[in-house]
DSSP file (Angstrom, degrees, kcal/mol; ACC not computed):
  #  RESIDUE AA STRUCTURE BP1 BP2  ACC     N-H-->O    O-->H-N    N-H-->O    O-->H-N    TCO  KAPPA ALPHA  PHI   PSI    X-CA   Y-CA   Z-CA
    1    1 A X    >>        0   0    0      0, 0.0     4,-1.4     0, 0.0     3,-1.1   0.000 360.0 360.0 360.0 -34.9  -36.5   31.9    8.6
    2    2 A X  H 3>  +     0   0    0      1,-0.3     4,-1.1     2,-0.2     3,-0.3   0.765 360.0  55.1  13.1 -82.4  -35.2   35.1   10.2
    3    3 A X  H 34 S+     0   0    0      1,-0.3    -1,-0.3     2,-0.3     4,-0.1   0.541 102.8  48.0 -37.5 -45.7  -33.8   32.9   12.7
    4    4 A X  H <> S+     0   0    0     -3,-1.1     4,-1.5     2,-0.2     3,-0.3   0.621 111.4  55.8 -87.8 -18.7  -31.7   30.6   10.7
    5    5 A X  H  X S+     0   0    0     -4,-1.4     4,-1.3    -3,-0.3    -2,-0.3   0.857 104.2  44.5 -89.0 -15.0  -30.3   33.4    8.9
    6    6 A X  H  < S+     0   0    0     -4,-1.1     4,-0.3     2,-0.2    -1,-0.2   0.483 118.5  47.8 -76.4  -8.4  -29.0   35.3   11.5
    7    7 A X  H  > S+     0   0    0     -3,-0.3     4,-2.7     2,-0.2    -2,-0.1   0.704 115.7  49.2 -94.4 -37.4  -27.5   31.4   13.0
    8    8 A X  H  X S+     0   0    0     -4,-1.5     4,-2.7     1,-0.3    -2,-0.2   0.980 111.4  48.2 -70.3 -41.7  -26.2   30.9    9.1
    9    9 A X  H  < S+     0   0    0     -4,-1.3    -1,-0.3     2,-0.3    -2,-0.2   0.631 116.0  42.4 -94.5 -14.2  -24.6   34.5    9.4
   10   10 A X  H >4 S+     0   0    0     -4,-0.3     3,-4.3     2,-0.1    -1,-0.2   0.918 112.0  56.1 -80.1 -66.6  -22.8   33.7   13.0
   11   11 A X  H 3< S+     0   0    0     -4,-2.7    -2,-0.3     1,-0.3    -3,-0.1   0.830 101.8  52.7  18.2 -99.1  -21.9   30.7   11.8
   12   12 A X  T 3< S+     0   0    0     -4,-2.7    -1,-0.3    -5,-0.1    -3,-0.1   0.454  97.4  78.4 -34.5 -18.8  -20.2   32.3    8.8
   13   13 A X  S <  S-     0   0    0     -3,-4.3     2,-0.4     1,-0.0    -3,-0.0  -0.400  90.4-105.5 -99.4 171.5  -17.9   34.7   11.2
   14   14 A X        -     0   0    0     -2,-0.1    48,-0.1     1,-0.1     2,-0.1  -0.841  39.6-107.6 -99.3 156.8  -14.8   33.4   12.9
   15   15 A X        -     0   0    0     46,-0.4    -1,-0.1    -2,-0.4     3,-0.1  -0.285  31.8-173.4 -65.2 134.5  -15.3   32.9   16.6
   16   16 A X        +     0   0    0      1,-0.2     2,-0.3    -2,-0.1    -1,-0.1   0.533  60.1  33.9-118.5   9.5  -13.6   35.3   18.6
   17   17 A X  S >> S-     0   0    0      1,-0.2     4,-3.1    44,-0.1     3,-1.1  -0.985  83.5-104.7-157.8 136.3  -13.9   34.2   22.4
   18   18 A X  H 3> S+     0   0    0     -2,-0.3     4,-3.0     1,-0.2     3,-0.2   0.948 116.5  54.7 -26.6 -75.0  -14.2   30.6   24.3
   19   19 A X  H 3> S+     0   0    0      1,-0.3     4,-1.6     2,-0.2    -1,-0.2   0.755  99.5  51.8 -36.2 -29.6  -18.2   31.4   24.7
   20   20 A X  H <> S+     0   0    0     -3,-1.1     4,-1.6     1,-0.2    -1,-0.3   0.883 106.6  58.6 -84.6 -22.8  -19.2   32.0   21.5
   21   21 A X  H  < S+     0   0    0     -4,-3.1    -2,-0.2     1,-0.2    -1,-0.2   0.975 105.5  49.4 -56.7 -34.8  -17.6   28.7   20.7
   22   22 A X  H >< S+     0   0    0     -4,-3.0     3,-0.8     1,-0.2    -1,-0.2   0.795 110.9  50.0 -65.8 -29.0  -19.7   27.2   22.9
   23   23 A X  H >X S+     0   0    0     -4,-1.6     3,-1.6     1,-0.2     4,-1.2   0.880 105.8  55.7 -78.7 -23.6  -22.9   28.9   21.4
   24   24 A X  T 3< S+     0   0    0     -4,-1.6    -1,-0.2     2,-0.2    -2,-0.2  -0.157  93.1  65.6 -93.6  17.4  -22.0   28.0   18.4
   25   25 A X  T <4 S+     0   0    0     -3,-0.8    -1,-0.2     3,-0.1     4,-0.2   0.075 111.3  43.6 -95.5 -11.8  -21.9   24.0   19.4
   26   26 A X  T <> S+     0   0    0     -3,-1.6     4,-2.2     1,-0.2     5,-0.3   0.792 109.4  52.5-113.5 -31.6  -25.8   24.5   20.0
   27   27 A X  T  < S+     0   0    0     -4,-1.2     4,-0.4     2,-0.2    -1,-0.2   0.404 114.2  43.1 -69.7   8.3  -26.6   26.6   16.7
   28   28 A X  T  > S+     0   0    0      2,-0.1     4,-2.2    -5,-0.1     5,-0.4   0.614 118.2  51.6 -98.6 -43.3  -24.7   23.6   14.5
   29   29 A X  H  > S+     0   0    0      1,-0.2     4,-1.3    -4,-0.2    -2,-0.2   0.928 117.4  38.5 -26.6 -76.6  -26.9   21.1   17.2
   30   30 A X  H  X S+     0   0    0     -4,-2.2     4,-2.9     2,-0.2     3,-0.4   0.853 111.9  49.9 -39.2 -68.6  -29.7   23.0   16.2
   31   31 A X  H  > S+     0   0    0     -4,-0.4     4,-2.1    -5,-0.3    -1,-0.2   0.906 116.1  53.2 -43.1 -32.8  -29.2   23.7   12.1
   32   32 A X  H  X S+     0   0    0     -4,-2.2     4,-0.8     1,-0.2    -1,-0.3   0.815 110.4  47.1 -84.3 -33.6  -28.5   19.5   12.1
   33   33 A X  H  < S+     0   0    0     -4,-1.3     3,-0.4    -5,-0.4    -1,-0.2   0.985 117.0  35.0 -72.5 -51.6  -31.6   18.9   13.8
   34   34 A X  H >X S+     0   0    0     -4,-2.9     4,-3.9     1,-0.2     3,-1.6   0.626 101.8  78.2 -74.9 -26.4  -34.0   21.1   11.8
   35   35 A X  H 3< S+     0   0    0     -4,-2.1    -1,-0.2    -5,-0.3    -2,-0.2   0.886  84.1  69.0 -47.3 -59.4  -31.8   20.1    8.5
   36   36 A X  T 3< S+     0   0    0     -4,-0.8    -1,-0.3    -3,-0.4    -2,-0.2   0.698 117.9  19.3 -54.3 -26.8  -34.0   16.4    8.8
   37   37 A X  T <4 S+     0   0    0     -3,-1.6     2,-0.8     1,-0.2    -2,-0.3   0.685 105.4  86.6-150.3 -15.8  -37.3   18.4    7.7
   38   38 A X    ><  -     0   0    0     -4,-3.9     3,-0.7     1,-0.1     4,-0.4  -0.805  47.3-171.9 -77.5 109.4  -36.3   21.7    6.0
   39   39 A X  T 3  S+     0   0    0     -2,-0.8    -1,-0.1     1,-0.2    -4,-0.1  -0.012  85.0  56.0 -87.9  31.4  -35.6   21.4    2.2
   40   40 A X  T 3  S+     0   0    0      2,-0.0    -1,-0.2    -5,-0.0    -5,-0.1  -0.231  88.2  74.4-126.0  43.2  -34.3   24.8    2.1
   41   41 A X  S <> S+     0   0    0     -3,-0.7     4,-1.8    -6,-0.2     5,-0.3   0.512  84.4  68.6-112.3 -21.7  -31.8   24.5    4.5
   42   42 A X  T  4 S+     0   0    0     -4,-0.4     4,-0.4     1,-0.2    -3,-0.1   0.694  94.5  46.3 -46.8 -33.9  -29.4   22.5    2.4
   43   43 A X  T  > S+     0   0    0      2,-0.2     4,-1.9     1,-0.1    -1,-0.2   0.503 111.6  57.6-130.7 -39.1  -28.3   24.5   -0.1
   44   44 A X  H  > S+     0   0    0      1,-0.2     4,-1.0     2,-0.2    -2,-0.2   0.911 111.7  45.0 -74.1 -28.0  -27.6   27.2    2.8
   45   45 A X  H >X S+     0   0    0     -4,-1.8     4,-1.2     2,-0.3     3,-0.5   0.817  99.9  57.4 -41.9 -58.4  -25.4   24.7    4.6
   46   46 A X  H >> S+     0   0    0     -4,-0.4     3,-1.0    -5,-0.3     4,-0.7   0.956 103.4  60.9 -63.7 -54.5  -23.6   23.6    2.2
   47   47 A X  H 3X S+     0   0    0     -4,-1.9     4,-0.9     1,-0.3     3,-0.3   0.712 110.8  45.8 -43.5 -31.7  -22.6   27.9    1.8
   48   48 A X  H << S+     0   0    0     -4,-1.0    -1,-0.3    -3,-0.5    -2,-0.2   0.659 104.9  60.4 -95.8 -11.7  -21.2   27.6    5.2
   49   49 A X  H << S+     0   0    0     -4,-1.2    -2,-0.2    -3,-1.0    -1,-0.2   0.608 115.6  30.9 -62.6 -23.6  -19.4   24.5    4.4
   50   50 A X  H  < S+     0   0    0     -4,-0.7    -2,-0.2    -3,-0.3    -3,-0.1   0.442  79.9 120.0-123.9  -6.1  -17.3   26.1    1.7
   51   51 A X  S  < S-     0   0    0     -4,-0.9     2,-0.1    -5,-0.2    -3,-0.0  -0.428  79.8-121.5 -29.8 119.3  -17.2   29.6    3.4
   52   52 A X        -     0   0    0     40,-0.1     2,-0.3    -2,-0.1    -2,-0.1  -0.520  24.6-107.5 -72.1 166.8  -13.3   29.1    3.4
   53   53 A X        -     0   0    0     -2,-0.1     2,-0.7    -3,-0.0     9,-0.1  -0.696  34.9-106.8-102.9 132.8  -11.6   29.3    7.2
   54   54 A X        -     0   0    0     -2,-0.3    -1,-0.0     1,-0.2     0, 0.0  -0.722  27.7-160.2 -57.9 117.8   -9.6   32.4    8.0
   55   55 A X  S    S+     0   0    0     -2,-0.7    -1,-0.2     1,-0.1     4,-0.1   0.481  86.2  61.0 -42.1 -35.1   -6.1   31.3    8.0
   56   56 A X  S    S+     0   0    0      2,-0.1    -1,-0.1     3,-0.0     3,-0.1   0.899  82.5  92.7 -83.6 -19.4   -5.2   34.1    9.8
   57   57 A X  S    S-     0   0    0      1,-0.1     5,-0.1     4,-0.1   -41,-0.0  -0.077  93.4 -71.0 -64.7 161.9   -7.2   33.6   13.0
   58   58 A X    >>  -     0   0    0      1,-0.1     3,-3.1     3,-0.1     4,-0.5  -0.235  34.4-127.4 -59.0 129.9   -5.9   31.9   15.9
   59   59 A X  H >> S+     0   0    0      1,-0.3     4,-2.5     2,-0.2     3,-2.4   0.950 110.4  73.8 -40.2 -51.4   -5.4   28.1   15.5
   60   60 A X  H 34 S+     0   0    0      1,-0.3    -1,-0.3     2,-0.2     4,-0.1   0.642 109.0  25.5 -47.4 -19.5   -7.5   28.3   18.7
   61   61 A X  H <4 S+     0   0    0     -3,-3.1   -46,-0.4     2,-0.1    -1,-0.3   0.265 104.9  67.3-135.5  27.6  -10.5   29.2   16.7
   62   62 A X  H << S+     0   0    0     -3,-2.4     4,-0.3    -4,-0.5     3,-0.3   0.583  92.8  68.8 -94.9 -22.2  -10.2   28.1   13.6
   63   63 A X  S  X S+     0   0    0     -4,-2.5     4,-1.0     1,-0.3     3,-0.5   0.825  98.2  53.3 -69.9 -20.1  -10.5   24.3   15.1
   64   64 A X  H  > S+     0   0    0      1,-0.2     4,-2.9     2,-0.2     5,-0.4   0.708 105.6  49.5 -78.7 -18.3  -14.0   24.8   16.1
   65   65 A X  H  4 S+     0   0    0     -3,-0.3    -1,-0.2     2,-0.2     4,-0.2   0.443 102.9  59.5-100.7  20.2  -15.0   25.8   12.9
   66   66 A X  H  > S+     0   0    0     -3,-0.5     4,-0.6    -4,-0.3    -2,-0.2   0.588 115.2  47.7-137.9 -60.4  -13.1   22.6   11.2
   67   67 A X  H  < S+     0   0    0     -4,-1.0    -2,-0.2     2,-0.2    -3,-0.1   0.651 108.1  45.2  21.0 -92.3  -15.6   21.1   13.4
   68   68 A X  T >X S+     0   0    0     -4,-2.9     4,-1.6     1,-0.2     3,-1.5   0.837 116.1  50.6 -60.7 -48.9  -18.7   22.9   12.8
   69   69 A X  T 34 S+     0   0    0     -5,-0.4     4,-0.4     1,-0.3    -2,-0.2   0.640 112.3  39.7 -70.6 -32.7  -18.2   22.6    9.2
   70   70 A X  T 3< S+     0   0    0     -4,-0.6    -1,-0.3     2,-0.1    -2,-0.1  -0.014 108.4  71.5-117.5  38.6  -17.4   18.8    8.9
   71   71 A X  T <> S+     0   0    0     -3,-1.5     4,-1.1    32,-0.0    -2,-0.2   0.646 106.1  45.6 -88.2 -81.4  -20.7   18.7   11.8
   72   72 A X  H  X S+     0   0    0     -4,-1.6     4,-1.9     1,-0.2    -2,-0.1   0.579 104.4  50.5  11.6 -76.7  -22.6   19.7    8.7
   73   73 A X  H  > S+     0   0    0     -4,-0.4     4,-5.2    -5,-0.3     5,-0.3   0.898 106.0  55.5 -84.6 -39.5  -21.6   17.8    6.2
   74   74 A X  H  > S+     0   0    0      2,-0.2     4,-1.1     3,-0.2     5,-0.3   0.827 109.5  48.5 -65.3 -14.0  -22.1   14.7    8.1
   75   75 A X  H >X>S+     0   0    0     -4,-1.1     3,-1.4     2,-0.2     4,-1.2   0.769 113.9  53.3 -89.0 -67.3  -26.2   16.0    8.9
   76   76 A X  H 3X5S+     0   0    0     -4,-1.9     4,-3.2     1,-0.3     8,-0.5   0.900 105.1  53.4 -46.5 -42.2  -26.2   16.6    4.8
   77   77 A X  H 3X5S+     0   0    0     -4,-5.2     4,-0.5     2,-0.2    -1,-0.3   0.979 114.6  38.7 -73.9 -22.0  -24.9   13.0    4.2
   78   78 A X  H X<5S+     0   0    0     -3,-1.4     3,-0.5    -4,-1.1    -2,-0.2   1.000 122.4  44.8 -75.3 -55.9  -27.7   11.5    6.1
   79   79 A X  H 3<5S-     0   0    0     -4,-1.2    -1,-0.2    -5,-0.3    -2,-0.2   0.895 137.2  -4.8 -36.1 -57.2  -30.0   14.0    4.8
   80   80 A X  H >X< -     0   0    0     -4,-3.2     4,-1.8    -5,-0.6     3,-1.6  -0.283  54.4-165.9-165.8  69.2  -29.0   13.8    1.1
   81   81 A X  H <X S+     0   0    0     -4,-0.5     4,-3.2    -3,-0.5     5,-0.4   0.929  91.4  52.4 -17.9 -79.7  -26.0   11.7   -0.1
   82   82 A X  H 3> S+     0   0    0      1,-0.2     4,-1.3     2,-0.2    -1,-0.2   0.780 107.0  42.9 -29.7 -42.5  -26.1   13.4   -3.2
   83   83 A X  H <> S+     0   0    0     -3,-1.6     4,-1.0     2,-0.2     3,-0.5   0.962 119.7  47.0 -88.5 -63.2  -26.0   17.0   -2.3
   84   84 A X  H >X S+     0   0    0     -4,-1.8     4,-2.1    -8,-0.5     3,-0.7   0.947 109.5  54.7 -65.7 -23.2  -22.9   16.2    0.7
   85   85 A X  H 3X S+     0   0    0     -4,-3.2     4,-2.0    -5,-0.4    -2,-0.2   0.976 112.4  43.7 -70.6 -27.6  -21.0   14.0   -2.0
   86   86 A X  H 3< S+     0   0    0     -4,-1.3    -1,-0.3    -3,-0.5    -2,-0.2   0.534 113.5  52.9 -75.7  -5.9  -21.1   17.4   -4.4
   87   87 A X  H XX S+     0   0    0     -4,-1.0     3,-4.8    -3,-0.7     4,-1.9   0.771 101.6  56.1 -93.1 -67.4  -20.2   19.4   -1.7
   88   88 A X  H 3< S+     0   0    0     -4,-2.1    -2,-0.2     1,-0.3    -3,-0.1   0.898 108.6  48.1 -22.2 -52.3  -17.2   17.4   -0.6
   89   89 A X  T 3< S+     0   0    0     -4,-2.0    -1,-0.3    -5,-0.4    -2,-0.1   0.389 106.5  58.0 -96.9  30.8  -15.7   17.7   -3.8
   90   90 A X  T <4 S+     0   0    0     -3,-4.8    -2,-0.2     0, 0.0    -1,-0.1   0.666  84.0  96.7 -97.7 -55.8  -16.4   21.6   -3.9
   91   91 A X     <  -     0   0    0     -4,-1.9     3,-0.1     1,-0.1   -41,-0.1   0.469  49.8-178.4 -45.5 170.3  -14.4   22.1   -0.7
   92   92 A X        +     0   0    0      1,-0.2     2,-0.8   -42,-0.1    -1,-0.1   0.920  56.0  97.5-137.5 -37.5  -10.9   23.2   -1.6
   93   93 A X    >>  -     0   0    0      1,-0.1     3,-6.3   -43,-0.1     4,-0.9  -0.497  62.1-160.9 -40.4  71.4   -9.3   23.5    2.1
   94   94 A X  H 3> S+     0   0    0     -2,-0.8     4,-0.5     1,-0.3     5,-0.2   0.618  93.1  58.4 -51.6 -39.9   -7.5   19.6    1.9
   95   95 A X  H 34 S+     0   0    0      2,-0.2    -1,-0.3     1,-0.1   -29,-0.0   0.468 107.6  41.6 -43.7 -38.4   -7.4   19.9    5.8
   96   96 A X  H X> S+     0   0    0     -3,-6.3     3,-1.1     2,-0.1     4,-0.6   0.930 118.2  53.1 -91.8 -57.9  -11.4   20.4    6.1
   97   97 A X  H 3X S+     0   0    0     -4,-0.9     4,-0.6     1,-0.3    -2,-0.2   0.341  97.9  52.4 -50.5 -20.7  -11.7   17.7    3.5
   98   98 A X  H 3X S+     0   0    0     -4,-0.5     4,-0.6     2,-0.1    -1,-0.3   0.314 120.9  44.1 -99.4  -6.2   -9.7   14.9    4.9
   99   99 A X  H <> S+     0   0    0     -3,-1.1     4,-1.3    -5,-0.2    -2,-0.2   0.660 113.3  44.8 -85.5 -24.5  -12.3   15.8    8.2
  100  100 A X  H  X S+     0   0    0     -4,-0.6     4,-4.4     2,-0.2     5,-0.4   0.920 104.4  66.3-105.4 -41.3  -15.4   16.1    6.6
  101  101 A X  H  X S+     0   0    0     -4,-0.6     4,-2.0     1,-0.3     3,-0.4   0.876 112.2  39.7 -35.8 -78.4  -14.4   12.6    4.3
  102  102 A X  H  X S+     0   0    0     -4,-0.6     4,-1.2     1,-0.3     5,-0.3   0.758 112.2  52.7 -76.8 -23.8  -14.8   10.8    7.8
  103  103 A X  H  X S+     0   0    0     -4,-1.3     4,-2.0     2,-0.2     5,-0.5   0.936 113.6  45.1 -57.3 -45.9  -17.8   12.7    9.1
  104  104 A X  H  X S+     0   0    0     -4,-4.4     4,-2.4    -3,-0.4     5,-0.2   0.969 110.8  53.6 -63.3 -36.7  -19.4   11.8    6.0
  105  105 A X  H >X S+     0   0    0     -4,-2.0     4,-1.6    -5,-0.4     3,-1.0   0.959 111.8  44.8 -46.2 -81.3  -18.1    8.2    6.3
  106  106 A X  H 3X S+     0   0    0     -4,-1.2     4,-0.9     1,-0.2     5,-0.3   0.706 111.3  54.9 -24.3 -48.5  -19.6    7.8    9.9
  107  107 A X  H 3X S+     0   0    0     -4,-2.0     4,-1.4    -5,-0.3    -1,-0.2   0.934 105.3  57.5 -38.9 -54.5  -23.0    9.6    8.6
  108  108 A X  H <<>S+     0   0    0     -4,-2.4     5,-1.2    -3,-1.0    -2,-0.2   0.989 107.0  43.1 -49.1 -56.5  -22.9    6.9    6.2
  109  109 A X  H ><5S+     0   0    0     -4,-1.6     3,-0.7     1,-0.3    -1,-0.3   0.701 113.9  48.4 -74.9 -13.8  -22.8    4.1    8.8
  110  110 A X  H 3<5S+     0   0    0     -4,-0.9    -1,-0.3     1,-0.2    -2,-0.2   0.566  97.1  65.3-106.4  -7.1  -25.4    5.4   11.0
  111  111 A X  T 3<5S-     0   0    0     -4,-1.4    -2,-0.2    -5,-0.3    -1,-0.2   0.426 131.7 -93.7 -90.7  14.0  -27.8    6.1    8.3
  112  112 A X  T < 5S+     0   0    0     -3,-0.7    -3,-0.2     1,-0.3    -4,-0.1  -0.029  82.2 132.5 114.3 -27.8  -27.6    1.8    8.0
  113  113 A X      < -     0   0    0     -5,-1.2    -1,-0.3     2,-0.1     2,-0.1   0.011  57.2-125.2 -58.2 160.4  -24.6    1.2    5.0
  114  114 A X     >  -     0   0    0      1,-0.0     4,-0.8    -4,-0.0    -2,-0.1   0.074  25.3 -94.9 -90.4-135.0  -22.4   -1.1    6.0
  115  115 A X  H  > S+     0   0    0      3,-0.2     4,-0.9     2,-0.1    -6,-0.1   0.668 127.3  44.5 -98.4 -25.9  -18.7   -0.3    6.2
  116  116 A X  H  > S+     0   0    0      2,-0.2     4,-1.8     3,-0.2     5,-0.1   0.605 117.9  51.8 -83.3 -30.7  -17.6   -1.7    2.8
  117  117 A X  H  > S+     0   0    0      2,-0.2     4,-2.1     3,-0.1     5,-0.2   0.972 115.7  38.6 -61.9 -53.6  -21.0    0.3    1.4
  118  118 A X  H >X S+     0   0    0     -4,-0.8     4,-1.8     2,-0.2     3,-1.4   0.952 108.1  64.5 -67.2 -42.2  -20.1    3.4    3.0
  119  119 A X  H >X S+     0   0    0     -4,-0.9     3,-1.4     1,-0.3     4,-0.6   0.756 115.0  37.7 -31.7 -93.0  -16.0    2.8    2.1
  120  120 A X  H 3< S+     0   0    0     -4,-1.8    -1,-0.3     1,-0.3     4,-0.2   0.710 105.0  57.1 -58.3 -28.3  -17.2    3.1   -1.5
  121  121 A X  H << S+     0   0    0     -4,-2.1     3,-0.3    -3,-1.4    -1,-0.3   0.984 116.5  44.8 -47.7 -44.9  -19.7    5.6   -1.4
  122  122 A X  H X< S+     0   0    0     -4,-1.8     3,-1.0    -3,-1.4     4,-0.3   0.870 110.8  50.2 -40.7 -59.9  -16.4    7.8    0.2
  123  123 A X  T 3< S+     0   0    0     -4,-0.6    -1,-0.3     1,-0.3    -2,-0.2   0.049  88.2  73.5-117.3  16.6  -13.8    6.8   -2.2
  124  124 A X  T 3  S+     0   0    0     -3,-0.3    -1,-0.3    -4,-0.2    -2,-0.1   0.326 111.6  43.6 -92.8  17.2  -16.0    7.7   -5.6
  125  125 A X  S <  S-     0   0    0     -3,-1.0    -2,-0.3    -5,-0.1     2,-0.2   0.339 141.9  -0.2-118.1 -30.7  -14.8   11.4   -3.9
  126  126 A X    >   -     0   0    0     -4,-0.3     3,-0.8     1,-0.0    -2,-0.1  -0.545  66.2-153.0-179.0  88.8  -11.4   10.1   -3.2
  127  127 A X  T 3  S+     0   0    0      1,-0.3    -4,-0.1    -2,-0.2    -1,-0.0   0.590  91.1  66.9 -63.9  -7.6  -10.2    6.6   -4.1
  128  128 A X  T 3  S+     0   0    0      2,-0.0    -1,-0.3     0, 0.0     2,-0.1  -0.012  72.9 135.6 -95.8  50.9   -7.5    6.3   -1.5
  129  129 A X    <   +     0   0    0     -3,-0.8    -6,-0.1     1,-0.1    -9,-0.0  -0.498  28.3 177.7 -50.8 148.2  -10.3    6.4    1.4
  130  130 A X              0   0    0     -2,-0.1    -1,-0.1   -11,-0.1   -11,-0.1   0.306 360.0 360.0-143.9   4.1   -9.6    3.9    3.7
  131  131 A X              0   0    0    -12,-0.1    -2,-0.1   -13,-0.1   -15,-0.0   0.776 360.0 360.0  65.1 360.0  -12.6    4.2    6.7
């Protein structure tokens, strides 16, 4: 567990150089992967999902982390509709939220829904969804 906190705790900082963005494309890989069979990874996920985004940092890294963050949420809706649809309506950054809506949509549809299933699942979070 070590391991995943020290990933959750990079994770959590803003990226400050091209490379670490790029490591931090295999620790989200990684979290999403292991996320399918740990049921105490969820609830830590979700905390880096609502970490709010430094506003001041350079657009240039704040987009990865807009990214990673609605990366996330889409492994928590396959994982556990419930838990990403309460998380969705935690996030308060309308910019992360209109991202993470259609990562969760897409989640939706590759976890089997159709498109009209997932469309509603979406829009009991935000009735003008539109897929």
């Amino acid at each position: 567990m070590a391991g995943v906190r020290s990933i959750l705790n990079r994770l959590n900082a803003t990226p400050t150089s091209d490379g670490e963005v790029k490591e931090r494309l295999a620790l989200v890989d990684y979290l999403r992967y292991r996320l399918r069979w740990d049921e105490n990874l969820s609830q830590k996920i979700e905390q880096v999902i609502l970490k709010p985004i430094d506003e001041s940092a350079s657009p240039r890294y704040q987009a990865p982390l807009y990214a990673e963050k609605s990366e996330l949420l889409g492994a928590l809706a396959q994982k556990n509709w419930d838990s990403a649809a309460q998380t969705l309506t935690r996030i308060q950054n309308q910019r992360l939220k209109k991202i993470a809506l259609v990562e969760a949509y897409l989640s939706l549809l590759d976890s089997g829904l159709s498109r009209e299933e997932a469309k509603i699942q979406v829009q009991k979070i935000t009735p003008d969804f539109q897929g």
